[in-house]
C-alpha positions in Angstrom: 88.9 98.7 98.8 88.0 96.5 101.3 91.4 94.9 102.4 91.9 97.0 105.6 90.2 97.5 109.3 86.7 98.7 109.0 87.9 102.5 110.2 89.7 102.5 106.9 87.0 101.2 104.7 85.0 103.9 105.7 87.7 106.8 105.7 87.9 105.5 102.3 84.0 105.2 101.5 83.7 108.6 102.7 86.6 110.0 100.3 84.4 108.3 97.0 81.5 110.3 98.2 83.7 113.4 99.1 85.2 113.5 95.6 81.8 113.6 93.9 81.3 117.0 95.5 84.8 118.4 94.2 84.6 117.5 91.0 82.5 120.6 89.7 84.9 123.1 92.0 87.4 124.6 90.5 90.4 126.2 92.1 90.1 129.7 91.0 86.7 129.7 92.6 88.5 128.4 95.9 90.7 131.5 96.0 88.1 133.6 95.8 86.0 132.3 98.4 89.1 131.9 100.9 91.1 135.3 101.3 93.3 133.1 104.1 93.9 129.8 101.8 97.4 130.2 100.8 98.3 130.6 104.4 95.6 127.6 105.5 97.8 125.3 103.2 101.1 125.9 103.6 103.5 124.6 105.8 106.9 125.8 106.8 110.2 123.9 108.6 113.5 125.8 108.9 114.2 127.4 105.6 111.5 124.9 103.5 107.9 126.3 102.4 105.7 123.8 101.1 102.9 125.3 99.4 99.7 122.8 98.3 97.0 125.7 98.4 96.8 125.1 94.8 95.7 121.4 95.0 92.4 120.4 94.2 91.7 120.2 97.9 89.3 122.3 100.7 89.2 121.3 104.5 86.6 119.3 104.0 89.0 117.1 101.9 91.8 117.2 104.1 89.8 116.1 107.2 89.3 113.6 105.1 92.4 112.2 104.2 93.9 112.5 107.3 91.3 110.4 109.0 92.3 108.2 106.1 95.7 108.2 107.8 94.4 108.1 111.0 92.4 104.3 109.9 96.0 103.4 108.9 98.0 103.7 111.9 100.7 106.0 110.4 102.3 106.4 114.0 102.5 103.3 114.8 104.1 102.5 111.2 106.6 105.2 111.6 108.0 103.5 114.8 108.2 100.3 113.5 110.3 101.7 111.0 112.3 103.8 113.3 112.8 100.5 115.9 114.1 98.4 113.1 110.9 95.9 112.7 111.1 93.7 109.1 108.8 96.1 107.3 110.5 94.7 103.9 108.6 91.3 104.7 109.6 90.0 101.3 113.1 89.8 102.1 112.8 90.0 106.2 114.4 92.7 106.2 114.3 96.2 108.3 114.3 99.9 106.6 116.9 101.6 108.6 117.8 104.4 106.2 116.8 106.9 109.1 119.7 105.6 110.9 122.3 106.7 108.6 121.6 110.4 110.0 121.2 109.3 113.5 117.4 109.2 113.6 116.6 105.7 114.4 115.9 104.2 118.0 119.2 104.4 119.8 121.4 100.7 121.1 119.4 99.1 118.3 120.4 95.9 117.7 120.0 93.9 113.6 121.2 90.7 113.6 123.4 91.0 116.7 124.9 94.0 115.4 124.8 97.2 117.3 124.4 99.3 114.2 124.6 102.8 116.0 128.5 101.5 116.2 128.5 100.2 113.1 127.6 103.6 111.3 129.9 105.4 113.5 132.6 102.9 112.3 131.8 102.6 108.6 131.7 106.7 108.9 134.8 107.3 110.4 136.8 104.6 108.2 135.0 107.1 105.3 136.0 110.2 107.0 139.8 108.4 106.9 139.6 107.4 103.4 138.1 110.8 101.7 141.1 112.9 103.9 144.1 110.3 102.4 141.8 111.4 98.8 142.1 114.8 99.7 145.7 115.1 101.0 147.1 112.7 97.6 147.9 115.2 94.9 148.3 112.2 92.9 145.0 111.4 92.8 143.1 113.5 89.9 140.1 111.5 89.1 137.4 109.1 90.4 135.4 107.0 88.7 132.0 105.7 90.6 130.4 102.6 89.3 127.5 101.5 90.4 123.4 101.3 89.3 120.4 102.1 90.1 120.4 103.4 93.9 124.2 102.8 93.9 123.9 105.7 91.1 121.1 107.9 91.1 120.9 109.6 94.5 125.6 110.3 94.5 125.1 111.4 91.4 122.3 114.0 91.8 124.2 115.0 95.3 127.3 115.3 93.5 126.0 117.5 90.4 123.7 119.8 92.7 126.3 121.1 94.9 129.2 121.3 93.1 129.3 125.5 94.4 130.3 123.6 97.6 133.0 121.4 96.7 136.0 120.7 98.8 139.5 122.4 97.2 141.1 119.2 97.6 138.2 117.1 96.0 139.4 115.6 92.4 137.1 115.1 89.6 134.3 113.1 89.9 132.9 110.4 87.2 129.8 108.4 87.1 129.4 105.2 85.1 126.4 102.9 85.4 124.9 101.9 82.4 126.3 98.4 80.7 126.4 100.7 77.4 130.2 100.3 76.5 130.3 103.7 74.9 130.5 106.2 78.2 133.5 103.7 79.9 135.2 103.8 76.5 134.9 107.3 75.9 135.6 108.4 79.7 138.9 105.9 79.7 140.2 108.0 76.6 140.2 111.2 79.1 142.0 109.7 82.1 145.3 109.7 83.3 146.3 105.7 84.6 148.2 106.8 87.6 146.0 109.3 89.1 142.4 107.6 88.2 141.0 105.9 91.4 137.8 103.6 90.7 134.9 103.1 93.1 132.9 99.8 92.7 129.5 99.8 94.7 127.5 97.1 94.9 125.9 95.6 97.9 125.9 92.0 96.6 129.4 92.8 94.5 127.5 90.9 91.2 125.1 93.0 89.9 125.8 92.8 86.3 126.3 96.1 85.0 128.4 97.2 87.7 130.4 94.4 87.9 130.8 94.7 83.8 132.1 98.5 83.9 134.4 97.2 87.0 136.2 94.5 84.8 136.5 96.8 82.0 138.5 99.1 84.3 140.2 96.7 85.8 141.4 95.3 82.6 142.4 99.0 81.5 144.9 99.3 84.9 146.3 96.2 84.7 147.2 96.9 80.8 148.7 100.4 82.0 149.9 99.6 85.5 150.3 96.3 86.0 148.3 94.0 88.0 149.5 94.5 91.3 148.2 98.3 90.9 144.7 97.1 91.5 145.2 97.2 95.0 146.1 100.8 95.3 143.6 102.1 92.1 140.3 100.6 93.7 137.9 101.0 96.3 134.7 99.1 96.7 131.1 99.8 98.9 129.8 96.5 99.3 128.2 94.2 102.1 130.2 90.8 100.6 134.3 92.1 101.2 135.3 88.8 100.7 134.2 89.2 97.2 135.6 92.7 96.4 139.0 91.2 97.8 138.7 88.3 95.1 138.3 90.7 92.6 142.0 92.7 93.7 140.8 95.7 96.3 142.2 96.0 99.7 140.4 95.7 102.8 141.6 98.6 103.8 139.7 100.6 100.9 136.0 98.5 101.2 133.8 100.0 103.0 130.7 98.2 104.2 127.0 98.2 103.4 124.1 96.0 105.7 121.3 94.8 104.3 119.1 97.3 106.1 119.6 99.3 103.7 118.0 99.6 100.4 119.2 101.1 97.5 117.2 103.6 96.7 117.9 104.9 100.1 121.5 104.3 100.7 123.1 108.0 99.9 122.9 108.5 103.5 125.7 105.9 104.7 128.4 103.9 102.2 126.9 104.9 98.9 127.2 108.6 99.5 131.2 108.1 99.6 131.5 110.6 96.4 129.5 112.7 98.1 131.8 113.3 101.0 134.5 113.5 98.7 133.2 116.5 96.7 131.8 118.1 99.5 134.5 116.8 102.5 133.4 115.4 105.4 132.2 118.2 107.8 129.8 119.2 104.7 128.6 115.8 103.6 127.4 116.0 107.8 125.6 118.9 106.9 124.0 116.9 104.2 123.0 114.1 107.1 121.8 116.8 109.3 118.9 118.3 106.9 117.8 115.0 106.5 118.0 114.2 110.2 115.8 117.8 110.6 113.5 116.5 108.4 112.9 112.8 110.4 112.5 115.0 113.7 109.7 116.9 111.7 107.9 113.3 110.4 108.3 111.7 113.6 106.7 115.3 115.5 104.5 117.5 114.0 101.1 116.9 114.0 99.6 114.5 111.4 97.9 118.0 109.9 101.1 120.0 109.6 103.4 117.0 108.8 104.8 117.7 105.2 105.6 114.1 104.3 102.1 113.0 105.7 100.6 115.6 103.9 102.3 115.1 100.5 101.1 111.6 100.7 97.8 112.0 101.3 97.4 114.2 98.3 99.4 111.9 96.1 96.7 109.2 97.4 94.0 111.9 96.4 95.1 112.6 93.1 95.5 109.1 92.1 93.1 107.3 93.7 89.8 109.9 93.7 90.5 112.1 90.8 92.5 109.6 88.7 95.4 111.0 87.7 97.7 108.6 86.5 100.9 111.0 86.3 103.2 113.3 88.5 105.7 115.6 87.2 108.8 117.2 89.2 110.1 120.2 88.3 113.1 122.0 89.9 114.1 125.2 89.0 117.7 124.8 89.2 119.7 123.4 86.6 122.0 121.6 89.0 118.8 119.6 90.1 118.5 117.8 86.5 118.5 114.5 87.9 116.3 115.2 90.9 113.3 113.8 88.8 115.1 110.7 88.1 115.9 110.1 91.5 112.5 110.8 92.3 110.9 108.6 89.7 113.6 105.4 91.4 112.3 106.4 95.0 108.6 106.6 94.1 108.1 103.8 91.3 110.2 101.7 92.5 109.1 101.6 95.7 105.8 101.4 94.9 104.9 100.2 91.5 103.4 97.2 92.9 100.5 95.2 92.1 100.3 92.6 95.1 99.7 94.0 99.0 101.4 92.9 102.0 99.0 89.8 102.1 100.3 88.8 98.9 96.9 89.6 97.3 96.7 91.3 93.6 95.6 94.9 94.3 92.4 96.2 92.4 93.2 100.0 93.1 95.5 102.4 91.6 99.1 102.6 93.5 102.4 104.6 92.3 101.6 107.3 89.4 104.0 107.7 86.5 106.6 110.4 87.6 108.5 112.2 85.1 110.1 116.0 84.8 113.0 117.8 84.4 114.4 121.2 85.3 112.8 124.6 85.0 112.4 126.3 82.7 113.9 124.1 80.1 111.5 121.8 80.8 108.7 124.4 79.7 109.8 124.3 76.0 109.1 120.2 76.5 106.2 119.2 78.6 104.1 122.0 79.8 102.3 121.8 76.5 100.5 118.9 77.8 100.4 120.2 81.1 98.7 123.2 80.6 96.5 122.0 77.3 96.7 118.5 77.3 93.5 116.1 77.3 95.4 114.2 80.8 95.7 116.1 84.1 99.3 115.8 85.9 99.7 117.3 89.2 102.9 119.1 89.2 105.7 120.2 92.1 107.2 122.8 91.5 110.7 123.3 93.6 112.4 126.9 93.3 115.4 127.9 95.8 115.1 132.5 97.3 118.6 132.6 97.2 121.2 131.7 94.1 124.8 130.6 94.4 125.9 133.4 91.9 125.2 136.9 91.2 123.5 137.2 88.3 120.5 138.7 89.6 118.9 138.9 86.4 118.8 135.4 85.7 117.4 134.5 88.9 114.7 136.7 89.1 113.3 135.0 85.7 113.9 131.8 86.5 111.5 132.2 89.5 109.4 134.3 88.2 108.4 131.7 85.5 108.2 129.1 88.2 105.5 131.0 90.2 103.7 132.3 87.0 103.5 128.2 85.7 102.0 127.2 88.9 99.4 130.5 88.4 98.8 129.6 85.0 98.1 126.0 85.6 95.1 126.6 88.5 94.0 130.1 86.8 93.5 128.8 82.9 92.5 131.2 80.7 89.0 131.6 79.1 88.4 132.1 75.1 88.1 135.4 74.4 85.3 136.4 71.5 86.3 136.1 68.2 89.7 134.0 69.0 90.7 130.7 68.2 89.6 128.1 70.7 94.0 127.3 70.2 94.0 130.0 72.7 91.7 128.6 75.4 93.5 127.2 78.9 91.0 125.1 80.8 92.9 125.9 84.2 92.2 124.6 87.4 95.1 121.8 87.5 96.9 121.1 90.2 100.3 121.9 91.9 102.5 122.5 94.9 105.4 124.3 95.3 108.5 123.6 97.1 109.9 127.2 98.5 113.3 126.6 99.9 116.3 129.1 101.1 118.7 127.8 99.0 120.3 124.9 97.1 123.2 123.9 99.7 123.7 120.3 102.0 121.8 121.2 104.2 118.5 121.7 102.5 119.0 119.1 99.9 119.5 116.7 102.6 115.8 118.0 104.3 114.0 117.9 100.8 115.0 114.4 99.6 114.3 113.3 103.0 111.1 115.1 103.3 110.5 112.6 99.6 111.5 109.3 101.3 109.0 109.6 103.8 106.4 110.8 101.5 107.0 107.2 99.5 107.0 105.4 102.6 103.7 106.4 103.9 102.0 106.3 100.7 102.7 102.8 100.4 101.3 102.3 104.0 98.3 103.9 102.7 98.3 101.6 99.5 99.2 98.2 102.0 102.2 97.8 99.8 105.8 96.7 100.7 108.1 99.7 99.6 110.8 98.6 100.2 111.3 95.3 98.0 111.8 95.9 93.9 110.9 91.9 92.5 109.5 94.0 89.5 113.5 94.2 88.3 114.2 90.7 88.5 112.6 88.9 85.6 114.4 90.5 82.9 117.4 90.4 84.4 117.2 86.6 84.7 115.7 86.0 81.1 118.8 88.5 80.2 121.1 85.8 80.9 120.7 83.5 78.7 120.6 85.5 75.8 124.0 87.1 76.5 125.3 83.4 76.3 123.6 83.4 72.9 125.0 86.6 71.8 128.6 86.0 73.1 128.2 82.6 70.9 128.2 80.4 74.3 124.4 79.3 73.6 122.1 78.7 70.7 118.8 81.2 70.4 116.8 77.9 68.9 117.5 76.7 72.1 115.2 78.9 74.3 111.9 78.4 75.0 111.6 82.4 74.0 109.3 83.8 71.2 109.8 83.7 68.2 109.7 87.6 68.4 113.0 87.2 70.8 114.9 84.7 69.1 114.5 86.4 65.7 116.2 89.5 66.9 119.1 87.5 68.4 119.7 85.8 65.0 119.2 89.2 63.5 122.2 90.6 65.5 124.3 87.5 65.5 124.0 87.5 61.5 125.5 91.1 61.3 128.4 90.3 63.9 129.1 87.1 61.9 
């Protein structure tokens, strides 16, 4: 790897010879030599334990990486990021996310725009909208359409902390995929007059979204009329002029910048549902573990920095030991898309194959990340976690304190969390006379997310506490993380063949395969 300064080249050359000398240790054996290692490798921030004494990792290792970190500037990165400098040089655009929660450089100025009063004004126009929500008794439903980071991150807020929702909140709905069965099947349930839809989408055209918003439109105008559009929709976008083509009032659009990325955007505009489930001094509460958790990245020592260090042992795990996979695994139900929103944040960001030179990369950069929640996700993957012929490092996330009383139920579901982790360094030898079935090789790796409970606050800290994870591994991988060009081919091959199967085009047309064209006139031949 030999794209960097020459400090990095040999922080790197220095991890290749490292790794040679862990491969034979195993973690058990660690343990035992180490009475203090669980303490050694474990750090804690206000009501967050991060655990990583049971990666594949010794002192020796961790000096390592962080004078891999150390060759790449992180500090200097991080304030670039937190000044507002282009750091998505594809597009020329900053990463401001941070300032949503109040963490960027203060009187900091994007394209003459003071956005420190441009958050405080979006937010209070928010604050407005979700108490008119909350004070309507007429309003019984909202519908949220959007993709991608327009979905993922409200909708994992919205179904983990549903224990906190506001009295006056309505339901909440979620549409995002261009699959016409959910919006059909949802529409069937809802009431006309007391349904309220949400459009977001920064550019107000992405295709889905704007799909499921005419299909709703069309179902309000049949029911209400045209001239209820105004009053039925809201829209979170950074082109109004376009959201007031399509019907909405500019008194319910609420702006978006494009500072913001997608994938990051549950912080400001996007994270409107949120504040109406939770109201508005909670969905604060929200900002403020997040804003906790930039004051930790941007203070605490490079060695005791939980971001800094997550990265460097994704970096380790994928680029020295080779493991090609990460798995995420809450134990909380109500966390069931938090490995989805993970997966978005992580490959997204960086599933990249060219550097920030524009040269093709000949390392390894984002593993595949995948998961689900504990412990139904035992009974799926950890077969191949535990026995499988592929290592995956594994984070395990478990919360001390429930939001019920069912003791009982808690107490297992942690208790399997903790003994997995065990299980997974420990293995099992064959004992004489068994079946080699029976055998667990052990020694594969995990941390473990220890956090006081599942509320705003901390959910706000840990997906924060993510983000910056992403964003400094792909300063270690010399990767843009914040651009997603990946996403745009098939979209724009997509187009024409919708013209082909809404009979506006002809498949023989295309300069497509024959693969592609065949299955066109395969469908068009059954709708015919």
């Amino acid at each position: 790897m030999s794209n960097r300064t020459p400090e990095f080249d040999a922080a790197w050359t220095a991890l290749n010879q490292h790794v040679v000398e862990m491969r034979d240790i195993r973690l058990k054996d660690l343990f035992a030599r180490d009475n203090s290692r669980a303490n050694s490798f474990q750090e804690a921030i206000d009501g967050v334990v991060f655990d990583y004494s049971k990666q594949r990792v010794n002192s020796g290792t961790m000096a390592a990486l962080l004078g891999l970190a150390k060759a790449c500037k992180i500090e200097d990165w991080r304030e670039k990021m937190l000044h507002g400098q282009p750091l998505n040089i594809t597009e020329d655009r900053a990463a401001l996310h941070c300032a949503l929660r109040g963490s960027a450089a203060k009187s900091l100025m994007i394209d003459g725009e003071n956005i420190s009063h441009f958050i405080r004004d979006a937010q209070q126009k928010m604050r407005v909208l979700c108490e008119d929500i909350h004070n309507n008794e007429n309003v019984t439903d909202i519908v949220w359409i959007g993709i991608g980071g327009s979905d993922l991150g409200p909708r994992l807020v919205c179904e983990s902390l549903q224990d906190f929702k506001h009295e006056d909140a309505p339901n909440l709905h979620f549409i995002s995929n261009a699959d016409g069965h959910r919006i059909a099947r949802l529409l069937k349930t809802l009431p006309p007059t007391t349904t309220r839809f949400m459009i977001a989408s920064k550019t107000f055209s992405t295709s889905e979204t704007m799909l499921n918003a005419h299909t709703a439109r069309q179902w309000i105008a049949t029911a209400l009329g045209e001239s209820a559009i105004t009053q039925q929709f809201y829209a979170v976008t950074s082109e109004p002029e376009e959201a007031e083509e399509f019907g909405i009032s500019p008194t319910h659009i609420l702006p978006m910048r494009n500072w913001i990325g997608g994938r990051f955007s549950v912080w400001g505009m996007i994270g409107f549902p949120v504040a109406i489930l939770l109201g508005f001094e909670r969905f604060q509460d929200f900002l403020s573990g997040a804003k906790f958790a930039d004051e930790h990245f941007k203070k605490a020592p490079l060695n005791h920095n939980i971001p800094i260090l997550m990265a460097l042992i994704s970096i380790w795990n994928r680029n020295f030991l080779n493991y090609n996979t990460q798995c995420v695994v809450p134990y909380a139900q109500d966390l069931q898309n938090f490995a989805p929103y993970v997966q978005q944040l992580e490959m997204e960001s960086n599933g990249k194959n060219v550097d920030r030179e524009g040269n093709l990369i000949t390392y390894q950069t984002s593993p595949i990340v995948f998961g689900g929640p504990g412990t139904t996700t035992q009974h799926a993957l950890f077969q191949m976690l535990h026995q499988g012929t592929q290592v995956t490092p594994v984070d395990f996330i478990g919360f001390i304190h429930p939001n019920h009383d069912l003791e009982d139920h808690h107490a297992m579901l942690l208790s399997n969390m903790i003994a997995q982790s065990e299980a997974l360094m420990r293995g099992e030898e064959k004992k004489p006379n068994t079946p080699s079935y029976s055998e667990f090789i052990g020694n594969r790796p995990s941390s473990t997310f220890l956090v006081e409970r599942l509320d705003p606050y901390h959910l706000g800290m840990l997906m924060a506490l993510y983000e910056h994870k992403v964003f400094v591994q792909g300063i270690l991988w010399n990767i843009n993380s914040f651009d997603q060009w990946g996403v745009e081919l098939g979209k724009k091959l997509a187009t024409p063949i919708n013209e082909c199967l809404t009979q506006k085009g002809n498949p023989d047309d295309l300069s497509y395969s024959s693969s592609t064209k065949n299955l066109m006139k395969r469908i068009l031949s059954k709708n015919s």
